[in-house]
C-alpha positions as CSV (number, residue, x, y, z in Angstrom):
1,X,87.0,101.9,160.5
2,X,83.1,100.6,160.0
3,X,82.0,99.6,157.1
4,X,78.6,99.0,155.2
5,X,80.4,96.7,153.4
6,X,79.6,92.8,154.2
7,X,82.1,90.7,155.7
8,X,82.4,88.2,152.8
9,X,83.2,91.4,150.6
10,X,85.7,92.7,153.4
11,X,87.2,89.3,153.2
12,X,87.7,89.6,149.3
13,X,89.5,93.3,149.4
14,X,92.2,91.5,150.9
15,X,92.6,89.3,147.8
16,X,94.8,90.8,144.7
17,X,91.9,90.5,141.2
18,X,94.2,92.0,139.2
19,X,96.4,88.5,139.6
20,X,93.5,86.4,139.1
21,X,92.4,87.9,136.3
22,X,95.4,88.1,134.6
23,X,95.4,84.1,134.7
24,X,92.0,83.7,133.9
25,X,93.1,85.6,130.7
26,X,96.0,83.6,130.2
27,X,94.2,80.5,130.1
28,X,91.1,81.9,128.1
29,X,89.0,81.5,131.0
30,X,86.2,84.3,130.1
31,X,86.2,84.0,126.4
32,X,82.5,83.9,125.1
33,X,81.5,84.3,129.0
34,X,78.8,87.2,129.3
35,X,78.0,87.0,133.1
36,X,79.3,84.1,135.2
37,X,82.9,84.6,135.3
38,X,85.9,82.6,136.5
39,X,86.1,85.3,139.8
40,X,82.2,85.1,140.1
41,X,83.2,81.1,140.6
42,X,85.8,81.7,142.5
43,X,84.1,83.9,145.3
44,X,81.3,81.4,145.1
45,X,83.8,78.9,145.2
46,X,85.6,80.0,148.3
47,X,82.1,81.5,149.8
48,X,80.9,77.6,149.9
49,X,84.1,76.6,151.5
50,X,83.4,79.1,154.2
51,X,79.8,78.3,155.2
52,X,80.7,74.7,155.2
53,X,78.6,73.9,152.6
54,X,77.8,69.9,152.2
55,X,77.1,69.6,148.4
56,X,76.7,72.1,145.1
57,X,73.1,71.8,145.7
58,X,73.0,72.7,149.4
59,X,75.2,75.5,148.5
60,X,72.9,76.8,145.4
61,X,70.1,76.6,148.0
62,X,72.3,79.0,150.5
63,X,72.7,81.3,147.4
64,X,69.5,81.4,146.4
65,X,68.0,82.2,149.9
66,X,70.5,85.5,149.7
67,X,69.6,86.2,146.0
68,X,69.6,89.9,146.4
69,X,72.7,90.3,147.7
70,X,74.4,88.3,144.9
71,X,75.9,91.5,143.7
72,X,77.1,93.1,147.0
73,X,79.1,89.6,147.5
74,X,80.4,89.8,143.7
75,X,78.6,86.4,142.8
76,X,77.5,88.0,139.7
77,X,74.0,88.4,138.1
78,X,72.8,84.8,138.6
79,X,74.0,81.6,139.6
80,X,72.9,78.7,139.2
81,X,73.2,74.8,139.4
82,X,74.1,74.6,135.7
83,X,76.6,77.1,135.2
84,X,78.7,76.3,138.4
85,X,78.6,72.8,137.5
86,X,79.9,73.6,134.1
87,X,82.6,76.2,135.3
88,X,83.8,73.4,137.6
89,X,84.1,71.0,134.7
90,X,85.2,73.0,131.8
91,X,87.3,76.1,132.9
92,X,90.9,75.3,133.3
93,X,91.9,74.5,137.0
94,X,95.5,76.0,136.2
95,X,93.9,79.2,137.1
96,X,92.8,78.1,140.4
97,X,96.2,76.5,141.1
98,X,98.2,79.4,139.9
99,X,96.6,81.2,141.8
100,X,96.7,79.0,144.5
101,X,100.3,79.1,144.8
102,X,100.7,83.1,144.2
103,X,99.0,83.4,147.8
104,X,101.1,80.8,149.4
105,X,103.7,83.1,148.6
106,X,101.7,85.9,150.2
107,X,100.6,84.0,153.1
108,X,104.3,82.6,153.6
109,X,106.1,85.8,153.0
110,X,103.4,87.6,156.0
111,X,103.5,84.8,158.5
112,X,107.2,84.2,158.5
113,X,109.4,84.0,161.4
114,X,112.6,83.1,163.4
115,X,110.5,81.7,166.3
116,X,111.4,78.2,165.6
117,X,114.9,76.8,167.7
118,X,116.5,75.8,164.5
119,X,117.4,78.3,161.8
120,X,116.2,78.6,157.9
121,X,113.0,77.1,156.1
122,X,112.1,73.5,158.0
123,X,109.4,71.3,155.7
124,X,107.8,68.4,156.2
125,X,106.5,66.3,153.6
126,X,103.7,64.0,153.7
127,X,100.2,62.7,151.4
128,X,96.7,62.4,152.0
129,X,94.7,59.8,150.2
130,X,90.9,60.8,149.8
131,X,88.6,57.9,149.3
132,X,86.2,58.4,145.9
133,X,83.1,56.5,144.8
134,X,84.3,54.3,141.9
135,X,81.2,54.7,140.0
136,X,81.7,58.3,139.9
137,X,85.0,59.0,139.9
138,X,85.8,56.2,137.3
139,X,89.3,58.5,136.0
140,X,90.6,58.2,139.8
141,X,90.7,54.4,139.8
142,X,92.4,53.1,143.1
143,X,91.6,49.4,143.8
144,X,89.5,47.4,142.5
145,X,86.5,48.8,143.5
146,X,87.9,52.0,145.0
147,X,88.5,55.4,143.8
148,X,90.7,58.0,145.3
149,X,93.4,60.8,145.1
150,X,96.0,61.7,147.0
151,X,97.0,65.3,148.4
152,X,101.0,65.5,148.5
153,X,101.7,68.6,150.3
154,X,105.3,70.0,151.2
155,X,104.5,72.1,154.7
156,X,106.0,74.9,156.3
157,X,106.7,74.4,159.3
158,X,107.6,78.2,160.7
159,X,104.8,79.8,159.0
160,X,101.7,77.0,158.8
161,X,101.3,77.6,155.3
162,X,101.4,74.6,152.7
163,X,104.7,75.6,150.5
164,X,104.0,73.1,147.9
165,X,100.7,71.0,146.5
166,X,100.5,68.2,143.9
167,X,97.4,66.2,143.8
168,X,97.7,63.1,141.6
169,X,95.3,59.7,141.7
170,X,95.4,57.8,144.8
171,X,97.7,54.5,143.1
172,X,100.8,57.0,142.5
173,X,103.4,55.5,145.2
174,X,104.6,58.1,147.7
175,X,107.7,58.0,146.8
176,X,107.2,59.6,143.3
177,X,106.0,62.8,144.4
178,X,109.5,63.3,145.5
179,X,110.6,64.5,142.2
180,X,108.5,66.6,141.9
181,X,109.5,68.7,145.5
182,X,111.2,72.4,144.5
183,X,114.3,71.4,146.8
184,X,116.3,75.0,148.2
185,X,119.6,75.2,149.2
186,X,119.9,74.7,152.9
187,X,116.4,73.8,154.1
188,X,115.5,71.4,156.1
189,X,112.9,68.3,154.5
190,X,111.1,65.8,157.0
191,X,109.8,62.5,155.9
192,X,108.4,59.5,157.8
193,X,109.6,56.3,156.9
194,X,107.1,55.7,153.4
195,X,109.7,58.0,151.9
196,X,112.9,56.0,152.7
197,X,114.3,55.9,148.7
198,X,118.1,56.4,149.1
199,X,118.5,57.7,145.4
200,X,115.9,60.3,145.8
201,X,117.6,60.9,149.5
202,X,120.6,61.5,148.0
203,X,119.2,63.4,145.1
204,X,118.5,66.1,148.0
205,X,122.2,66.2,149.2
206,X,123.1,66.9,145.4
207,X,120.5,70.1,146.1
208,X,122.8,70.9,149.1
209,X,119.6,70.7,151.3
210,X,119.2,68.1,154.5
211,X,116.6,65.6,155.0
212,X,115.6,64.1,158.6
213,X,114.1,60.5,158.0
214,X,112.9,58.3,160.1
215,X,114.4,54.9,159.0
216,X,112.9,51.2,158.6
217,X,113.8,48.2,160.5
218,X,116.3,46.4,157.9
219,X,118.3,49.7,158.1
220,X,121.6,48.2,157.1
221,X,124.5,51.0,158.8
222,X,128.1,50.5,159.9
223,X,129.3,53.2,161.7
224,X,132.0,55.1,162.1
225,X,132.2,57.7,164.3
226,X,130.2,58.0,167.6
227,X,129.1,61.2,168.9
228,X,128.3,62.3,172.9
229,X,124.8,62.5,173.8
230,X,122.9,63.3,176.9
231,X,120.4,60.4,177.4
232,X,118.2,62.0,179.8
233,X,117.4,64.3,176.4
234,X,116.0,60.7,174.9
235,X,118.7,60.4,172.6
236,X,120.1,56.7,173.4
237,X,122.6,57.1,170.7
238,X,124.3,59.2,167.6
239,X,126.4,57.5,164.9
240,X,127.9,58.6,161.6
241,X,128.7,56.2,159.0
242,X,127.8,54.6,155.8
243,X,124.9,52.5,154.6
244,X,126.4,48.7,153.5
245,X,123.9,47.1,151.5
246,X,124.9,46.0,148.3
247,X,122.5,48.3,146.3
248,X,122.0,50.6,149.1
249,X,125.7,51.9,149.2
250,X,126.1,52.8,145.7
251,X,122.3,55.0,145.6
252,X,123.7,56.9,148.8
253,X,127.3,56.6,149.3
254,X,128.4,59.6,151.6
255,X,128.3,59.2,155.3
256,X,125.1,59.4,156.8
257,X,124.2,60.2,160.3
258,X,121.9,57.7,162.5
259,X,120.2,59.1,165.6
260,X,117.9,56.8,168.3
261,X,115.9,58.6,170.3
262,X,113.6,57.0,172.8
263,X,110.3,59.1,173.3
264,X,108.8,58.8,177.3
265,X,105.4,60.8,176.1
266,X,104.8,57.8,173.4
267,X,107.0,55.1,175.6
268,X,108.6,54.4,171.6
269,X,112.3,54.1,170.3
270,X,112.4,56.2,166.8
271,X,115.6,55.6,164.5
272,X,116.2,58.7,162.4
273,X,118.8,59.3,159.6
274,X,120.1,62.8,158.0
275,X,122.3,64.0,156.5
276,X,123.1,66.9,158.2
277,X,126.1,66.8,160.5
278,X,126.5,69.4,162.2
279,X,122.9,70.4,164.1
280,X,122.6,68.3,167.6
281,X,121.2,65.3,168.0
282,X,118.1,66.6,170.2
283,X,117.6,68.8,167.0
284,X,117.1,65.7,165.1
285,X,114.4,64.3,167.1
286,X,112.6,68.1,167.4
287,X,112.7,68.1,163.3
288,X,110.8,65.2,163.3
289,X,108.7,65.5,166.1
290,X,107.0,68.7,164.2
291,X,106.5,66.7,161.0
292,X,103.2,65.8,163.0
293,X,102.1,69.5,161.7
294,X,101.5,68.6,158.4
295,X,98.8,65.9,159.3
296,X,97.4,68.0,161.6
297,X,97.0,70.5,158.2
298,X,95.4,67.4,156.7
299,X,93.0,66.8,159.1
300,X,92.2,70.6,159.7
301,X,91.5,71.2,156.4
302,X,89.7,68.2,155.8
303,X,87.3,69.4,159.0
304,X,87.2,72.8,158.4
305,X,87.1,73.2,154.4
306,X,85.1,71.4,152.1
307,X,87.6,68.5,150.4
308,X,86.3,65.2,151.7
309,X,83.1,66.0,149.4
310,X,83.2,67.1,146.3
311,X,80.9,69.1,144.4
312,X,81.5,68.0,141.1
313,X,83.2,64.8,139.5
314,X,85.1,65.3,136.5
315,X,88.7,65.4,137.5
316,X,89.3,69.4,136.3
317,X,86.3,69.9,139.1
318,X,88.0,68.1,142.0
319,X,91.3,70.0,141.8
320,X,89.7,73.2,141.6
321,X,87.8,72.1,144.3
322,X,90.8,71.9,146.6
323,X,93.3,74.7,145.1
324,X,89.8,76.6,146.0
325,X,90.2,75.2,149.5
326,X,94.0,76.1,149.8
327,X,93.1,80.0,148.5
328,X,90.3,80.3,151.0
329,X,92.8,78.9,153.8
330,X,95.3,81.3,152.8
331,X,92.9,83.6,153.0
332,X,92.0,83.4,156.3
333,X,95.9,82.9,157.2
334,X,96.0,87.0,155.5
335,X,93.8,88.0,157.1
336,X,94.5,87.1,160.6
337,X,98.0,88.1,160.1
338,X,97.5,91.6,158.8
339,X,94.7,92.3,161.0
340,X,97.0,91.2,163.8
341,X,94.2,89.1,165.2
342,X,96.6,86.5,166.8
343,X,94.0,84.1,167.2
344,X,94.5,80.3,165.7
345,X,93.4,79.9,162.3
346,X,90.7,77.6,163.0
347,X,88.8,79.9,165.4
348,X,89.6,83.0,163.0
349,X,87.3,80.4,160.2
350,X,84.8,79.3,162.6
351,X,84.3,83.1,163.3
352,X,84.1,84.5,159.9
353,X,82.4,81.5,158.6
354,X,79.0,82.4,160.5
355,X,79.3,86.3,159.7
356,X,80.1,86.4,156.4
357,X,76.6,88.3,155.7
358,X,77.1,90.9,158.5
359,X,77.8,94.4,157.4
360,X,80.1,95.3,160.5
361,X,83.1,96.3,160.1
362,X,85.5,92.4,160.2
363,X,87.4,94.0,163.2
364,X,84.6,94.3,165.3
365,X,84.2,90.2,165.3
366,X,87.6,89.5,166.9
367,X,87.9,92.7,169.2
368,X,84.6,92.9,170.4
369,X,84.5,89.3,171.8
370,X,86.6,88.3,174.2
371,X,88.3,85.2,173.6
372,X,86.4,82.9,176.3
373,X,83.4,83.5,175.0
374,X,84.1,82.7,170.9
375,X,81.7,79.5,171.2
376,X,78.4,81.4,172.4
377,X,79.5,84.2,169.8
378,X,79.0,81.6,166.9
379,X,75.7,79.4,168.6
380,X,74.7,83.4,168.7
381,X,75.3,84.2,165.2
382,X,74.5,80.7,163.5
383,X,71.2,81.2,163.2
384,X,70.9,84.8,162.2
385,X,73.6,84.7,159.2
386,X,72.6,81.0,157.5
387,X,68.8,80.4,156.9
């Protein structure tokens, strides 16, 4: 159906305002605000994140040169450098991240599947540190002279949506963010080997959930029981038995399972532990192999979504910053879902990204073009829709 509408403002129908404002009011948000409100930031926020912009001047620049349609794209009267910069720093960013994490559960709940070989929710677990300048982000204090934060991020792996977000400063040890993980019974938690705490470990086989690890060299195991494998799968072996190191026993004392698996593609021998007993050994290895996704998030969203620089540098205006980043990602994961698009995420961005100021209807930009030609349909566009 065509509409007169612009993208951008397509793009927005597809979020739920009744929600956001509901938080906004919950955390007092508006009060005393006359015309710059928390979903006027927002939708500048987001529309920013979508044109790539490089700073909260070049983005108050792009504004400006579309002044008149400010209304149409529900910026609000008048933005400016001054009141962005203040909403960034003084609004709560609980909004943001409730928010935030209501559309992961939209996005999840759309995109989910039974596509992947091993049954129920598979996450993987990981962080991303972000390197700050010291002399502006003095409350973010890494080294000595370093700033920086980190992203922990609990991924799902079936639907490509991040299930879980904690941002903390960049000295917290990786390890700590494990307590803070919302554990379910029965799914399946990948960790690389930074995350090898047996009481935390074991802490998850209290939750009734698995873990796949992969293990460090001083991995002190006696085994068992020995199960068949079929080495021309890569698994060189498959052991059950019980950790022996003095301390190390009494933080996880049930059985454990060890699994070697030697990878041809990387020519590398990978030692994994679970605690999970009854999948197969080659489902082991294929539960860690995909906890490569959620770097692969990290470094797509660090590309493709303005986190790496930050528009404003009190703390409050960093993390809205990125649960901004994670709502406009969802977004675009919405959108190509209920549009049935089935294009990859990043090409859906790089698509709407350069028409967000056409007044087409946001069908037209996927079914018009046929998939070959997606990079002369944005050098096409670039020019007419930004400056």
């Amino acid at each position: 159906m065509y509409s007169r509408k612009y993208i951008f403002s397509q793009l927005i129908d597809f979020l739920p305002k009744r929600v956001f404002d509901g938080l906004a009011s919950k955390y007092s948000g508006d009060k005393y605000v006359k015309h710059f409100s928390c979903w006027n930031q927002l939708l500048v926020m987001m529309f920013g994140q979508l044109t790539n912009r490089d700073s909260l001047r070049d983005l108050i620049v792009a504004l400006d040169a579309h002044n008149q349609k400010s209304y149409h794209l529900g910026f609000g009267k008048s933005v400016t450098r001054s009141n962005l910069s203040k909403a960034n720093e003084k609004r709560d960013s609980k909004i943001f991240e409730d928010y935030a994490f209501y559309l992961i559960d939209i996005a999840r709940n759309k995109r989910s599947n039974n596509d992947f070989e091993i049954k129920g929710k598979v996450y993987a677990f990981d962080s991303s540190t972000i390197d700050l300048c010291l002399n502006v982000f003095w409350w973010a204090k890494f080294r000595k002279a370093k700033a920086g934060i980190k992203i922990h991020t609990l991924f799902d792996i079936t639907t490509q949506i991040p299930a879980f977000i904690h941002i903390t400063e960049a000295s917290v040890n990786d390890m700590n963010a494990m307590d803070v993980i919302p554990y379910e019974y029965g799914a399946y938690y990948v960790f690389d080997r930074g995350y090898v705490d047996y009481k935390r470990l074991f802490n998850i086989t209290n939750y009734s959930a698995y873990f796949v690890i992969r293990a460090k060299k001083n991995l002190q195991f006696k085994y068992n029981q020995i199960n068949e494998v079929n080495e021309r799968t890569g698994v060189m072996s498959d052991q059950i038995g019980k950790l022996t190191g003095f301390y190390i026993s009494q933080y996880y004392p049930d059985d454990i399972r060890k699994v070697v698996y030697y990878d041809k593609e990387t020519n590398r021998t990978f030692v994994y532990l679970t605690n999970n007993m009854t999948i197969t050994s080659e489902q082991v290895a294929l539960l860690y192999k995909n906890r490569w996704q959620v770097e692969l998030f990290f470094k797509w969203i660090k590309q493709h979504l303005k986190i790496k620089s930050f528009w404003g540098t009190t703390e409050n205006a960093v993390r809205i910053q990125i649960y901004c980043a994670i709502i406009t990602y969802c977004l675009v994961a919405i959108v190509e879902r209920d549009l049935v698009l089935n294009r990859p995420t990043y090409e859906v961005l790089q698509i709407l990204g350069i028409s967000l100021l056409d007044n087409s209807a946001i069908g037209e930009l996927f079914f018009d073009a046929e998939k070959n030609d997606v990079k002369e349909l944005l050098s096409e566009q670039l020019t007419l829709n930004l400056f």
